[in-house]
C-alpha positions as CSV (number, residue, x, y, z in Angstrom):
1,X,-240.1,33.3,-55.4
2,X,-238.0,33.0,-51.9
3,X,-238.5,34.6,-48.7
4,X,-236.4,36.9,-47.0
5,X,-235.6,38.2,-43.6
6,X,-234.7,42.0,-43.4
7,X,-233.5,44.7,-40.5
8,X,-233.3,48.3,-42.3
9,X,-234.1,51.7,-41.2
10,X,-236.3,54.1,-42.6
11,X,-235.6,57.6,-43.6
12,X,-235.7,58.8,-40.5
13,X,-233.5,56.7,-38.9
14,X,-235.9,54.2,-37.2
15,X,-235.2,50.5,-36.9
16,X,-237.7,48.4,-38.5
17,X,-237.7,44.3,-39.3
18,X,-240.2,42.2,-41.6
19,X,-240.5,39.7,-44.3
20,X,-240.6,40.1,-47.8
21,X,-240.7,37.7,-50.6
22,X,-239.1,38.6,-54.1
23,X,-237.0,36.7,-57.0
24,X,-234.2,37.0,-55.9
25,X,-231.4,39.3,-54.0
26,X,-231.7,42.2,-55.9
27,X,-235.5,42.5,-56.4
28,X,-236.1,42.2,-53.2
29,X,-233.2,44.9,-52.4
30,X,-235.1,47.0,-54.8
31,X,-238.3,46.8,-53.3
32,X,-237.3,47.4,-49.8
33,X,-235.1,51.0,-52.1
34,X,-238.5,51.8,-53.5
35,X,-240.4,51.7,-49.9
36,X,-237.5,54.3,-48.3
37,X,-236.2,51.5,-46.8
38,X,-232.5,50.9,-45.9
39,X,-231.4,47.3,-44.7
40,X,-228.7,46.7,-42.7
41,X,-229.4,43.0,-43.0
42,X,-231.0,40.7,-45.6
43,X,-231.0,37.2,-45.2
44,X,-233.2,33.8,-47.1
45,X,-236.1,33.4,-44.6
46,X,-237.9,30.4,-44.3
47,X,-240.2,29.6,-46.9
48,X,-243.5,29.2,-44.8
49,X,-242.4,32.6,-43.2
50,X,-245.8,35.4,-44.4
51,X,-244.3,37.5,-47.0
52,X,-245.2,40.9,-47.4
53,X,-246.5,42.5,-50.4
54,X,-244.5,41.5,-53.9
55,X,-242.3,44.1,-54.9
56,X,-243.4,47.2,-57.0
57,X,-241.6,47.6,-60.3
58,X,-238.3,48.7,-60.5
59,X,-237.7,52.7,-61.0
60,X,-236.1,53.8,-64.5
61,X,-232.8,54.1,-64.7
62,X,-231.4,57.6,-64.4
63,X,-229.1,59.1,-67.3
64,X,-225.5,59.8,-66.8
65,X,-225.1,62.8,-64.1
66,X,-223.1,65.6,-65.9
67,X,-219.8,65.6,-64.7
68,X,-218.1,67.5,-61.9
69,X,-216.3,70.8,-62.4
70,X,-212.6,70.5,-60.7
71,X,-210.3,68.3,-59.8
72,X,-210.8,65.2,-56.8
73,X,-208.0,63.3,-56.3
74,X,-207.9,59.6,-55.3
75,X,-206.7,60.5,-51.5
76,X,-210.0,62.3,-51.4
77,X,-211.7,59.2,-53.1
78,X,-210.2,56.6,-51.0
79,X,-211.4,58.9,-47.5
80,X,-214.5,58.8,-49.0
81,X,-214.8,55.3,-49.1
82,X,-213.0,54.8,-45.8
83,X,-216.1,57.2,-43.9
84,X,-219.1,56.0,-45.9
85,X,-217.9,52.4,-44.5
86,X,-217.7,53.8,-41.1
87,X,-221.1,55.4,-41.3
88,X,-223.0,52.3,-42.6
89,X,-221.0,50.0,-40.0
90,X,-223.0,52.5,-37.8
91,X,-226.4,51.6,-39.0
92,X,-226.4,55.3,-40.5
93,X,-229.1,54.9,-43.3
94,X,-227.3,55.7,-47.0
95,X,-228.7,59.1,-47.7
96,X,-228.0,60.2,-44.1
97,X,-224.6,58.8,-44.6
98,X,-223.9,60.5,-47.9
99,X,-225.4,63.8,-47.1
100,X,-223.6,63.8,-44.0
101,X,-220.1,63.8,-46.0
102,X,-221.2,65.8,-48.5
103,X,-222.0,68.7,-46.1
104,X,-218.9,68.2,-44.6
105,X,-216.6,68.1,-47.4
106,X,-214.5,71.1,-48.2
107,X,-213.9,70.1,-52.1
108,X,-216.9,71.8,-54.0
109,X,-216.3,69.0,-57.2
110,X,-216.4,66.3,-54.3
111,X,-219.4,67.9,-52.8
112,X,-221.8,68.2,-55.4
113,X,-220.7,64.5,-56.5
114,X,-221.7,63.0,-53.0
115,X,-224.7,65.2,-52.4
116,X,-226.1,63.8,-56.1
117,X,-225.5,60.4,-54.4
118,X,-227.6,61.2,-51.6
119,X,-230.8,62.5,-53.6
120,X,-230.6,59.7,-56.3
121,X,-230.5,57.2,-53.4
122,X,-233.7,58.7,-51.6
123,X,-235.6,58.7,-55.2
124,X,-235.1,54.6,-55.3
125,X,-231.8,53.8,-57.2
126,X,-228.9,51.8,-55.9
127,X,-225.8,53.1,-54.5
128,X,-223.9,51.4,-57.1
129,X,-226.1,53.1,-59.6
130,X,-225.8,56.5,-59.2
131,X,-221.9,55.6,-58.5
132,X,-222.1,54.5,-62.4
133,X,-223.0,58.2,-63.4
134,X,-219.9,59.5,-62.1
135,X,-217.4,57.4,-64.4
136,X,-214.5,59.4,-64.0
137,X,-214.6,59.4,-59.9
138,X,-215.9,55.6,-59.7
139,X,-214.4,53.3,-62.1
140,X,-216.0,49.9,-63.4
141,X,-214.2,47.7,-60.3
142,X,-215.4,50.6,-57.6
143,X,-219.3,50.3,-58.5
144,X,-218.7,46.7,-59.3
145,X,-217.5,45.7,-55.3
146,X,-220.4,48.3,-54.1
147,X,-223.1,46.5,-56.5
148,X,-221.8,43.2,-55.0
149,X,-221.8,45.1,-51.4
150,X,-225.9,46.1,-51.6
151,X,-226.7,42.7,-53.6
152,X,-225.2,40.7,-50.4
153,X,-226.9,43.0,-47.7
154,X,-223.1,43.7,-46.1
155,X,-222.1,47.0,-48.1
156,X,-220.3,48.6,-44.3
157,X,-218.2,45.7,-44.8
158,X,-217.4,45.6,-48.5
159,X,-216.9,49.4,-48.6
160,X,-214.1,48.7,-45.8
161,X,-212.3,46.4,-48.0
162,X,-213.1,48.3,-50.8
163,X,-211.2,51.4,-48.5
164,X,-208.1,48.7,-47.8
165,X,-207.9,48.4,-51.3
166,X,-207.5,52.0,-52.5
167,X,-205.2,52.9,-49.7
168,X,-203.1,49.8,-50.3
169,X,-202.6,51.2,-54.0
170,X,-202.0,55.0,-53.1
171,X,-199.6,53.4,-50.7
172,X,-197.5,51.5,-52.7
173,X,-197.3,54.4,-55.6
174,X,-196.5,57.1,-53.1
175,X,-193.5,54.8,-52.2
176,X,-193.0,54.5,-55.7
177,X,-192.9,58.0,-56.7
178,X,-191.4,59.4,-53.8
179,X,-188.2,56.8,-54.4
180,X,-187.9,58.1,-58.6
181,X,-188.6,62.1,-57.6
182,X,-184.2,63.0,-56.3
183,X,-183.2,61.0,-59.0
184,X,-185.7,63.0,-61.3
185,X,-184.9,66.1,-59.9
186,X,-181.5,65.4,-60.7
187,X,-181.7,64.8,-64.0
188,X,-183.8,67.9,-65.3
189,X,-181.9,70.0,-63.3
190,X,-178.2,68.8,-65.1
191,X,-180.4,68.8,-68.3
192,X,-181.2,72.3,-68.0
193,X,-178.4,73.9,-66.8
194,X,-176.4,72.2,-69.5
195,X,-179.0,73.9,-72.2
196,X,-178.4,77.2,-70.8
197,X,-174.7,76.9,-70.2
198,X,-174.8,75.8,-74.7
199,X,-177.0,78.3,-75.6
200,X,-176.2,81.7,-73.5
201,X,-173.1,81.2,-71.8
202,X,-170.5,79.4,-73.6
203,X,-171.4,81.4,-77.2
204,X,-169.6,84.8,-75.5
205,X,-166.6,83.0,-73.8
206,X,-165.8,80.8,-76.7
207,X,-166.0,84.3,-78.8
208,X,-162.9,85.5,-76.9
209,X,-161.1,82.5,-76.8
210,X,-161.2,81.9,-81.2
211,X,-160.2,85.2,-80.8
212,X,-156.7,84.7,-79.2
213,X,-156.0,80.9,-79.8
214,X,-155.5,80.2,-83.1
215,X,-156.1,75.9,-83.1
216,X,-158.5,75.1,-80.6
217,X,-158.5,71.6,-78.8
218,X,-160.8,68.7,-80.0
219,X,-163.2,68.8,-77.1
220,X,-163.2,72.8,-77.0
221,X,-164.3,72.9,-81.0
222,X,-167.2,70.4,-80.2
223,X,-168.1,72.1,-77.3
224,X,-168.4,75.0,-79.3
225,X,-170.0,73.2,-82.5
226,X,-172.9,72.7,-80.0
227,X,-172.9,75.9,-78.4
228,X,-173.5,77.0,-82.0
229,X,-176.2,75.0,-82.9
230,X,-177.6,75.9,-79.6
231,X,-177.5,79.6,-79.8
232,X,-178.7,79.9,-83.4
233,X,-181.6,76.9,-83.2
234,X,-182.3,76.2,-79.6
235,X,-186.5,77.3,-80.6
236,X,-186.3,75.3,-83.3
237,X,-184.7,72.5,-81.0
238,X,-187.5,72.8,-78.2
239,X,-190.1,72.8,-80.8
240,X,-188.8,69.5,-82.6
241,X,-188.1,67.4,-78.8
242,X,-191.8,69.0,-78.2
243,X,-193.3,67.3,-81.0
244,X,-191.6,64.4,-80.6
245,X,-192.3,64.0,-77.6
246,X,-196.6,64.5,-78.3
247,X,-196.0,61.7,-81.1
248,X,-194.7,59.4,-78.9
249,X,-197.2,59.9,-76.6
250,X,-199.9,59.3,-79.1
251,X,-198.2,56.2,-80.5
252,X,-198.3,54.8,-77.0
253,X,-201.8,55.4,-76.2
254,X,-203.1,54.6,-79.6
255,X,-203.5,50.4,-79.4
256,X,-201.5,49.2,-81.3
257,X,-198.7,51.2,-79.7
258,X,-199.9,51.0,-76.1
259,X,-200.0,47.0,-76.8
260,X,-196.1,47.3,-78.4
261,X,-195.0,49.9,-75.1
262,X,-196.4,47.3,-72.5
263,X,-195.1,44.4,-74.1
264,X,-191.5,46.0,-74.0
265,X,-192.1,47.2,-70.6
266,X,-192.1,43.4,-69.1
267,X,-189.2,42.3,-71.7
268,X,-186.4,45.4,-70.4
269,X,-183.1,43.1,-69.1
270,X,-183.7,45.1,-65.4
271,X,-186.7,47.2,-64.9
272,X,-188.9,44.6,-66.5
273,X,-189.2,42.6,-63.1
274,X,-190.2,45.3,-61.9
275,X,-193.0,46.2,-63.6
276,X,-193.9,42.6,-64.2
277,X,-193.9,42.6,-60.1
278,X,-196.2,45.8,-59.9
279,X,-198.7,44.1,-62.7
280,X,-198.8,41.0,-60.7
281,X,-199.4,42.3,-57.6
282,X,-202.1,44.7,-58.9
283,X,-203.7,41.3,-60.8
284,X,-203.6,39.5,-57.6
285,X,-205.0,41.8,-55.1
286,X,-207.6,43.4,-57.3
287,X,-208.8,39.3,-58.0
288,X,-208.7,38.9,-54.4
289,X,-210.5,41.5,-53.5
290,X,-213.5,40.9,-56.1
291,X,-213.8,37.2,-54.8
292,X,-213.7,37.7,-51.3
293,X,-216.5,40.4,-51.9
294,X,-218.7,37.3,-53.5
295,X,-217.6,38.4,-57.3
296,X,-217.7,35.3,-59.6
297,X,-214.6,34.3,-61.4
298,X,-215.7,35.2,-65.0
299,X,-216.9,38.8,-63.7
300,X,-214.3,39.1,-61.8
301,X,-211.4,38.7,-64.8
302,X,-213.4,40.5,-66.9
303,X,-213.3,43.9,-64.5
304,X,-209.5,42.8,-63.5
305,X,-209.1,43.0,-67.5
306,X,-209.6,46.6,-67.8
307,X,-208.4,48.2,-64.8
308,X,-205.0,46.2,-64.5
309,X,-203.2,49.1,-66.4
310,X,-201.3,46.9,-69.0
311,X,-202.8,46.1,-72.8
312,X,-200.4,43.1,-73.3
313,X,-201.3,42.0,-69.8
314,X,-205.2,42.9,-70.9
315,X,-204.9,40.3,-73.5
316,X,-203.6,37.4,-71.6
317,X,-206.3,37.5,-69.0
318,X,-209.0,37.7,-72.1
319,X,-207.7,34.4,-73.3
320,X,-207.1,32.7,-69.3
321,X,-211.1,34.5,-69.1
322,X,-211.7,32.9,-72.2
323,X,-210.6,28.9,-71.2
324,X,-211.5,29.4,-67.6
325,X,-215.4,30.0,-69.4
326,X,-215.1,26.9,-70.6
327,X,-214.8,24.7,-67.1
328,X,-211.0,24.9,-66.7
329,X,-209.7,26.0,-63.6
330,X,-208.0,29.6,-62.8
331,X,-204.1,28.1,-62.5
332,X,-204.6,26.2,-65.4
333,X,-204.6,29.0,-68.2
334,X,-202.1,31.1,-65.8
335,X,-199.5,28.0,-65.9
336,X,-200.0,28.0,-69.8
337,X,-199.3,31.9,-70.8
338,X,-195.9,31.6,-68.8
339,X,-196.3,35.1,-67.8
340,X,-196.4,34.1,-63.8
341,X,-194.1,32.3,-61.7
342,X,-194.7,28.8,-61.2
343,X,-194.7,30.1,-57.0
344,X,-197.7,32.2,-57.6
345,X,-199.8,29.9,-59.9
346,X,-199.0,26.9,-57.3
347,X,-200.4,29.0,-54.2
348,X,-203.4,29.6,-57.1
349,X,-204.0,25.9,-57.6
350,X,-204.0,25.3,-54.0
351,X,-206.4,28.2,-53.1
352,X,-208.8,27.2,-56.0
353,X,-208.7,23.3,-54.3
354,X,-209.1,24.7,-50.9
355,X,-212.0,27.2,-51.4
356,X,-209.4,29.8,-50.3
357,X,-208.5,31.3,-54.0
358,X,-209.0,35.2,-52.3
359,X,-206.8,34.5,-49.4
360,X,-204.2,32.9,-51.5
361,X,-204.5,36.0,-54.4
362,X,-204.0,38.6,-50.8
363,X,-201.1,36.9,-50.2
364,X,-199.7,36.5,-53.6
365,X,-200.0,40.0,-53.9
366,X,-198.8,40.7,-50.6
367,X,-195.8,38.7,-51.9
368,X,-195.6,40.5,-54.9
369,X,-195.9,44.2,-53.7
370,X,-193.1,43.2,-50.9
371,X,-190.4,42.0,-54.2
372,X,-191.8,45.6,-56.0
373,X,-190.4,47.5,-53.1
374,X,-187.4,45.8,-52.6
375,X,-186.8,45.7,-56.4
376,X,-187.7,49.6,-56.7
377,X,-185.5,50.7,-54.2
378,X,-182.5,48.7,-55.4
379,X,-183.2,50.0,-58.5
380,X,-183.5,53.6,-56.9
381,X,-180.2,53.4,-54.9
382,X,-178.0,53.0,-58.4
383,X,-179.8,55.1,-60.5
384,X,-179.1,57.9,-58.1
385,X,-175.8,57.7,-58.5
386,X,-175.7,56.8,-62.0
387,X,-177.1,59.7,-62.8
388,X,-174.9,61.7,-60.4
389,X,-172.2,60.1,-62.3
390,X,-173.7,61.2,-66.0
391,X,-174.4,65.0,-64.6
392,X,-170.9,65.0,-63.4
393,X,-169.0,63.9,-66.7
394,X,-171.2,66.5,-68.9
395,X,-170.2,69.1,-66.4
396,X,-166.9,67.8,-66.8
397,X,-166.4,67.4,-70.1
398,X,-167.6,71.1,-70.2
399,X,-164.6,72.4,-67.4
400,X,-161.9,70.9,-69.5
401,X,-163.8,72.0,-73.1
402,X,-162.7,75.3,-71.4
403,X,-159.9,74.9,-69.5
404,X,-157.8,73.8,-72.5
405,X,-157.7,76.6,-74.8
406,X,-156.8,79.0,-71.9
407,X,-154.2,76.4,-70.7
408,X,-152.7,76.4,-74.4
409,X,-152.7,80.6,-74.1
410,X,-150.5,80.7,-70.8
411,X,-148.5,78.3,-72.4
412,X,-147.7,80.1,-76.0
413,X,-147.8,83.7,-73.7
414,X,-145.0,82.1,-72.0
């Protein structure tokens, strides 16, 4: 049994302090839960300090809370995060905190999430648990970093870097997406009007022209080949790129095709940097962030393992998870798989040697994301024009597909 110092407030918001003695962390987190207490502070006490009563038994686990009707998105997550941590920071007691947002929040899915947060705090469970009923709004690394948070008696502060975190990530893919949309734009918009132009236009023109030239050019007979095909098959078309399109999709999230997709991903001669770059840096900061929140390594990897987005990535950390298990350090495995730079597992060596391996991982990924952007809008500023380029020639090859029989007519009329 060891002794421990607390400072919490009660429901009602009133300061108290006293001593406690439990097993460990946790218990005596859980007793001070069960008593409608909400500590602010929790440190090892001396252990000739009185103790208070032992704890009472821990309360049952809840089941899973049915899940919310309607959509939250992960800006709405991430503000979440970013308040609560303000709140607590405060000395605002949990519930107070979490009923406080939910009555302000104008989401109704959000709402009834963070008000079911509130009451399953006030009957005894830990935030982190009733975080685990809501799977779809907290993942596995969220209510890990909270759990870590309330076991350490500093959840304001965890909750903050848990806030730097998400906004970090919505950060970097709002640059990301916002780079790719023109170029997207472009593409589905020469796409469709070359569709439309096959199928409905060119059919009634082209009728004419057979009409009144009797050998049509080269380009003009496949321009009308596919105008054709087009007219008299473009449902059949839609429905065949449709389905397609649905198979590939389920090759790719099935395992062995998602493992095959992510694999090719980090092999493409250009974009493969890239994506090896946003893996990396999603690795590194996601590490960093579990270890400076007081996450062991083996935990640590294992939650960095399913939410780093990338099966063939998944795999190598299961086997660097797997040696480092065994006493081998972090750098170690990583310097083996090949898949890192010999600059980022260096910085790991030296943080592992130094005690500083989540300030090293921050700045490897710090490192990383700053390559990604660079990298993305390179990558960004030629396929713009490449696909400027690819618009143009279709259009053009379609110009001269016409131009050519009526430049023959004039020709023969004269």
């Amino acid at each position: 049994m060891a002794s421990f110092r607390y400072e919490a407030r009660e429901t009602a918001g009133t300061a108290v302090e006293g001593r406690i003695e439990a097993e460990d962390r946790p218990a005596a987190l859980r007793f001070l839960a069960e008593r409608g207490l909400f500590p602010s502070s929790l440190e090892t006490a001396p252990a000739s300090a009185r103790p208070e009563p032992a704890a009472l038994p821990a309360t049952p686990a809840r089941a899973a809370a049915a899940p919310a009707r309607g959509r939250v998105s992960r800006k709405e997550i991430t503000a979440f995060t970013r308040e609560m941590a303000s709140l607590l920071a405060a000395t605002i007691p949990i519930p107070a905190a979490l009923e406080g947002l939910g009555q302000e929040e104008e989401n109704p899915a959000l709402k009834s999430v963070v008000l079911d947060l509130a009451s399953a705090v006030r009957r005894g469970e830990s935030l982190s648990a009733a975080m685990e009923g809501h799977p779809r709004l907290f993942s596995k690394l969220y209510t890990s970093i909270v759990r870590v948070g309330e076991e350490a008696g500093a959840l304001d502060k965890v909750l903050s870097d848990l806030a730097g975190l998400l906004e970090h990530e919505d950060e970097v893919r709002g640059e990301v997406l916002g780079a790719v949309a023109y170029p997207c734009f472009v593409l589905g918009l020469g796409v469709l009007t070359t569709f439309v132009l096959l199928a409905f236009v060119l059919p009634r023109l082209f009728g004419m022209l057979q009409g009144m030239v009797d050998a049509l050019p080269l380009p003009t007979l496949i321009l009308l080949s596919l105008s054709r095909f087009f007219q008299s098959h473009w449902l059949w078309a839609l429905l065949v790129a449709a389905a397609l399109y649905w198979a590939l999709r389920a090759y790719v999230r099935s395992p062995a095709g998602s493992l095959a997709w992510d694999s090719w991903k980090l092999r493409l001669p250009v974009v493969g940097a890239t994506f090896r770059s946003s893996a990396l840096g999603r690795f590194a900061r996601t590490l960093g962030t579990l270890t400076r929140a007081g996450v062991s390594l083996l935990p640590a990897l294992e939650i960095v393992r399913n939410t780093i987005g990338n099966r063939f990535l998944e795999r190598a950390i299961a086997q660097v998870s797997e040696e480092t298990r065994g006493g081998a350090a972090l750098a170690a495995p990583l310097r083996k798989l090949g898949l890192f730079p010999s600059t980022v597992v260096q910085m790991i060596a030296v943080g592992e040697e130094t005690g500083r391996l989540d300030e090293m991982l921050l700045r490897v990924a710090d490192m990383e994301e700053r390559q990604l952007r660079a990298r993305s809008r390179a990558l960004i500023s030629l396929l713009a024009p490449a696909l400027i380029l690819a618009v143009g020639a279709i259009v053009g090859f379609v110009v001269i597909a016409i131009l050519l029989p009526i430049f023959r007519m004039s020709h023969v009329i004269r």
